[in-house]
ROTI-803354 format. One line per field, with one value per residue: residue in one letter; chain; x, y, z of N, C-alpha, C in turn. Coordinates in pm, 1 decimal, padded with zeros to 6 digits. Layout:
<nodes>
resn: c(A, ...) $
chain: c(A, ...) $
n_xx: c(X, ...) $
n_yy: c(Y, ...) $
n_zz: c(Z, ...) $
ca_xx: c(X, ...) $
ca_yy: c(Y, ...) $
ca_zz: c(Z, ...) $
c_xx: c(X, ...) $
c_yy: c(Y, ...) $
c_zz: c(Z, ...) $
</nodes>
This chain:
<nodes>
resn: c(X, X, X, X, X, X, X, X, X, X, X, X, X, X, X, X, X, X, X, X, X, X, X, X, X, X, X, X, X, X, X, X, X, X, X, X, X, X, X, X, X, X, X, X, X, X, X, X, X, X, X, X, X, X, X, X, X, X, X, X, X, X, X, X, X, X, X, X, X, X, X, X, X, X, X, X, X, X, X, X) $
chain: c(A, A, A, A, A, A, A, A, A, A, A, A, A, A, A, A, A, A, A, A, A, A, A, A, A, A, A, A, A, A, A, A, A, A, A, A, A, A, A, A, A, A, A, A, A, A, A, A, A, A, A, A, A, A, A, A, A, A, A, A, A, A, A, A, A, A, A, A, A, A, A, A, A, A, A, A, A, A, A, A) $
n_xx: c(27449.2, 27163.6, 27093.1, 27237.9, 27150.1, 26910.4, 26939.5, 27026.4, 26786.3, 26641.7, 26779.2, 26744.2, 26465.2, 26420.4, 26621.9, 26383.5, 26186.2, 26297.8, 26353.5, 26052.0, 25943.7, 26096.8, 26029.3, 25756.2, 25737.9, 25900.3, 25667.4, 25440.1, 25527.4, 25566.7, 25292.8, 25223.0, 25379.7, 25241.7, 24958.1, 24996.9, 25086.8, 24852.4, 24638.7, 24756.2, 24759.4, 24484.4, 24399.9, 24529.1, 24366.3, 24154.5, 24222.7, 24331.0, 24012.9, 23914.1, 24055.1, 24002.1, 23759.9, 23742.5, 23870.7, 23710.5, 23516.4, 23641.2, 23648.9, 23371.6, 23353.6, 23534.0, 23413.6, 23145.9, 23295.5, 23414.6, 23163.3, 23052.5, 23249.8, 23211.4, 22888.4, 23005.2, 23155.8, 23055.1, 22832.8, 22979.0, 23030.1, 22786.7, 22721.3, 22984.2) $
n_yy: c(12264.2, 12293.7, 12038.7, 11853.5, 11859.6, 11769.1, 11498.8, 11393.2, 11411.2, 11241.9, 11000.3, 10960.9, 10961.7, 10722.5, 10541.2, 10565.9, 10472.2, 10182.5, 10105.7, 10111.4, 09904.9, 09675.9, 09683.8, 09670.6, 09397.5, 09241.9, 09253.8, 09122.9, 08902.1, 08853.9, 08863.1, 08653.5, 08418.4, 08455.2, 08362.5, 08154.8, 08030.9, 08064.9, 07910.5, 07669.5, 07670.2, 07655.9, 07399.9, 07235.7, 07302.0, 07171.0, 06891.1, 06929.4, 06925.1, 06702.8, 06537.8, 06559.4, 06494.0, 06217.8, 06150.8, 06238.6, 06004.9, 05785.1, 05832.2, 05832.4, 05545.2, 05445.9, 05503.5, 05378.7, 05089.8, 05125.7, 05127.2, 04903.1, 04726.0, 04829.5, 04725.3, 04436.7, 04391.7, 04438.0, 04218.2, 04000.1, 04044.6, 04017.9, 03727.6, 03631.8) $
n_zz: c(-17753.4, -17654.4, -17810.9, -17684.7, -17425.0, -17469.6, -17589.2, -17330.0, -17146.5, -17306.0, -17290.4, -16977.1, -17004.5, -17091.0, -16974.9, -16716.0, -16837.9, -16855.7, -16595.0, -16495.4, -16671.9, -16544.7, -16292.7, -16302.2, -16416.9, -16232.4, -16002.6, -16117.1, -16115.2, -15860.6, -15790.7, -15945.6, -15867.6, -15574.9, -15624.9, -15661.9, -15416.7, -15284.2, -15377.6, -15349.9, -15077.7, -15051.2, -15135.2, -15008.3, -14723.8, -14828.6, -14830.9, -14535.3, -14406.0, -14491.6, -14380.5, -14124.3, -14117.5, -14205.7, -13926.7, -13757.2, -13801.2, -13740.9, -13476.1, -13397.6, -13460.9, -13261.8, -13024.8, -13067.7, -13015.6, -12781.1, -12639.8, -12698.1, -12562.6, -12274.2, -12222.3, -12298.6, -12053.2, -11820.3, -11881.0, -11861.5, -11589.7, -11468.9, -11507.5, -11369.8) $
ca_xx: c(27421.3, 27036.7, 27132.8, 27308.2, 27068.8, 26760.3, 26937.0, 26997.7, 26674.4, 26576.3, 26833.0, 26698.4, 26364.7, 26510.7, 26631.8, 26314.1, 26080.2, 26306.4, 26320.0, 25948.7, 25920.7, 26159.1, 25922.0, 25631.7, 25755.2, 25842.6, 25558.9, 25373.0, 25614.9, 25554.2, 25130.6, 25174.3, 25368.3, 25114.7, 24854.7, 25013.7, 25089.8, 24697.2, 24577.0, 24832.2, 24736.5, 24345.6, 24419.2, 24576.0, 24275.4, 24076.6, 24288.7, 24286.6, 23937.9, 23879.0, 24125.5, 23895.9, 23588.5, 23785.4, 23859.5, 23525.7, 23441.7, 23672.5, 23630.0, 23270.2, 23392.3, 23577.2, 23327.4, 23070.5, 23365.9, 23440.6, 23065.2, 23047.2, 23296.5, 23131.4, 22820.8, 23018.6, 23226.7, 22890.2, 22756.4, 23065.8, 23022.3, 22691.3, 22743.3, 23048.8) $
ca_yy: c(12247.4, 12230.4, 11925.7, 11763.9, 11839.8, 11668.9, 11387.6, 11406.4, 11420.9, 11119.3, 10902.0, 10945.9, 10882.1, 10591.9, 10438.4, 10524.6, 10345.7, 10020.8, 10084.9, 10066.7, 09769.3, 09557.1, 09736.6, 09574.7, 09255.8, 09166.4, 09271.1, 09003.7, 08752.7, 08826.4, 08840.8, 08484.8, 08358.2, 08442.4, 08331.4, 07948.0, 07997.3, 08048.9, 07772.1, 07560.4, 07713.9, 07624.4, 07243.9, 07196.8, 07300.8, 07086.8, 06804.2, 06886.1, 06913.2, 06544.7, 06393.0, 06569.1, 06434.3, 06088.1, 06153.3, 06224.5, 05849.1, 05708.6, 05905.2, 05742.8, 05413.0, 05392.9, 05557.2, 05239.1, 05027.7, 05110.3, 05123.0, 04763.3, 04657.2, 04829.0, 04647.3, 04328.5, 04386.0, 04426.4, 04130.6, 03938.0, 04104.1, 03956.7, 03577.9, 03593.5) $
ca_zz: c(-17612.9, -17649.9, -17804.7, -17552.3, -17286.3, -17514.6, -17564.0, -17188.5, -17123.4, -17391.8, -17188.0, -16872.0, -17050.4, -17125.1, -16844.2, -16670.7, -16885.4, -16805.2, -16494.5, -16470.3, -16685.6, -16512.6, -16125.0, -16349.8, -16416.2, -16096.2, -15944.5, -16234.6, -16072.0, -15718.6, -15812.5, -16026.5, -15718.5, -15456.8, -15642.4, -15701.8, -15279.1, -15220.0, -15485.1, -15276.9, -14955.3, -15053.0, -15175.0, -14843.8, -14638.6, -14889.2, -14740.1, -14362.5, -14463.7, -14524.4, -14289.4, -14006.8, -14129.9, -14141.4, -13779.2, -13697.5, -13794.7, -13663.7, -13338.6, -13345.4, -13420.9, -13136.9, -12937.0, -13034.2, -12970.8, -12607.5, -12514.2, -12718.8, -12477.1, -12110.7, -12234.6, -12271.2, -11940.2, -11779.9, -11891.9, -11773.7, -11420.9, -11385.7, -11527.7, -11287.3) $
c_xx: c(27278.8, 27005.2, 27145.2, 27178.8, 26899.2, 26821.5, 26971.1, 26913.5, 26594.0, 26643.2, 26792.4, 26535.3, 26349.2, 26503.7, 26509.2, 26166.8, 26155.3, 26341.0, 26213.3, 25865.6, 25967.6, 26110.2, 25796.3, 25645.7, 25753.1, 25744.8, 25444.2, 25358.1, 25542.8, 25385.5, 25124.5, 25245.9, 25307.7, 25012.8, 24866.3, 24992.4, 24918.2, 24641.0, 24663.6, 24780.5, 24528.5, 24290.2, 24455.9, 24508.9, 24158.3, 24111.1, 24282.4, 24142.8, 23847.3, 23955.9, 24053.4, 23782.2, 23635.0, 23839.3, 23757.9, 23463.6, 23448.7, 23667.1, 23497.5, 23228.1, 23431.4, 23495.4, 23220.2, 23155.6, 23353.2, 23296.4, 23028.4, 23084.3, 23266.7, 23022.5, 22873.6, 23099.3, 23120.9, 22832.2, 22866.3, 23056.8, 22903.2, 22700.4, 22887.5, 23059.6) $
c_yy: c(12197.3, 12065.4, 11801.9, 11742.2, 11734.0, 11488.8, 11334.3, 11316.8, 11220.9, 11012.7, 10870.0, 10909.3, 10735.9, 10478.2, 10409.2, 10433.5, 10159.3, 10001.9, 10025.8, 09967.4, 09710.8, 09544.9, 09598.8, 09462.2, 09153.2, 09175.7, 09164.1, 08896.1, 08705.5, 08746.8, 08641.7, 08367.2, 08300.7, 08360.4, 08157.6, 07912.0, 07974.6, 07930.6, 07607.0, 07553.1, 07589.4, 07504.1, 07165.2, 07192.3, 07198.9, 06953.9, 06791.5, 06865.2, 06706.7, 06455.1, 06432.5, 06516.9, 06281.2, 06065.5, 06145.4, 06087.3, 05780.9, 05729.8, 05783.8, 05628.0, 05365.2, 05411.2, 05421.0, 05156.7, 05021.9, 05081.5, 04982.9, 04675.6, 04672.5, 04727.8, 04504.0, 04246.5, 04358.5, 04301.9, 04007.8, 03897.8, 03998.0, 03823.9, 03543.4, 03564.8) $
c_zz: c(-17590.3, -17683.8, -17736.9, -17423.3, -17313.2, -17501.0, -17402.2, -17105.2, -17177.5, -17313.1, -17033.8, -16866.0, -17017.9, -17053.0, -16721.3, -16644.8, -16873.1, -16744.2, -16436.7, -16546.5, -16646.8, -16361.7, -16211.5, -16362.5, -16284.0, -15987.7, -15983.8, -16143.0, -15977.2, -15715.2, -15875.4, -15922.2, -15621.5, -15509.6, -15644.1, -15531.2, -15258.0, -15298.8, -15402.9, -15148.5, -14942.4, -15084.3, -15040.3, -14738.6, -14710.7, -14790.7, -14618.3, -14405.5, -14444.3, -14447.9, -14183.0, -13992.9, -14140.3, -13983.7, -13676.7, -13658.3, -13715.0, -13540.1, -13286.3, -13343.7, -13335.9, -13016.0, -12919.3, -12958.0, -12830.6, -12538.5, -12567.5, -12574.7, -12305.7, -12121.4, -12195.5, -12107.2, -11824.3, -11785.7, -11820.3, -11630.5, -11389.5, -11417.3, -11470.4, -11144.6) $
</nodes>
């Protein structure tokens, strides 16, 4: 009987050590997951990043632009 109840015991051992390696693993997973999401996440703001600061330019390209063209509207006005 003592027997029985050790190995019992050793089975439920057992099962709970791979229980809590197969808890650990995916927990690994989830961690090596997240971590690709944020490395993705942080490449991506790299990107907005640089298309804002190409917005910027062009913002103040157009900005010369239009006052190019009051200037030249202006000058129109008065040699008309």
């Amino acid at each position: 009987m003592k027997e029985l109840i050790k190995e019992g015991i050793e089975k439920d051992r057992h099962r709970g050590l791979i229980i809590q390696i197969k808890v650990e693993g995916g927990i690994r997973l989830l961690l090596a997951s997240l971590e690709r999401i944020l490395v993705s996440l942080v490449l991506l703001l790299a990107s907005l990043e640089r298309i804002l600061k190409s917005l910027v330019l062009l913002l103040a390209s157009l900005e010369r632009i239009l006052k190019s063209l009051v200037l030249l509207l202006a000058s129109l006005e008065r040699y008309s």
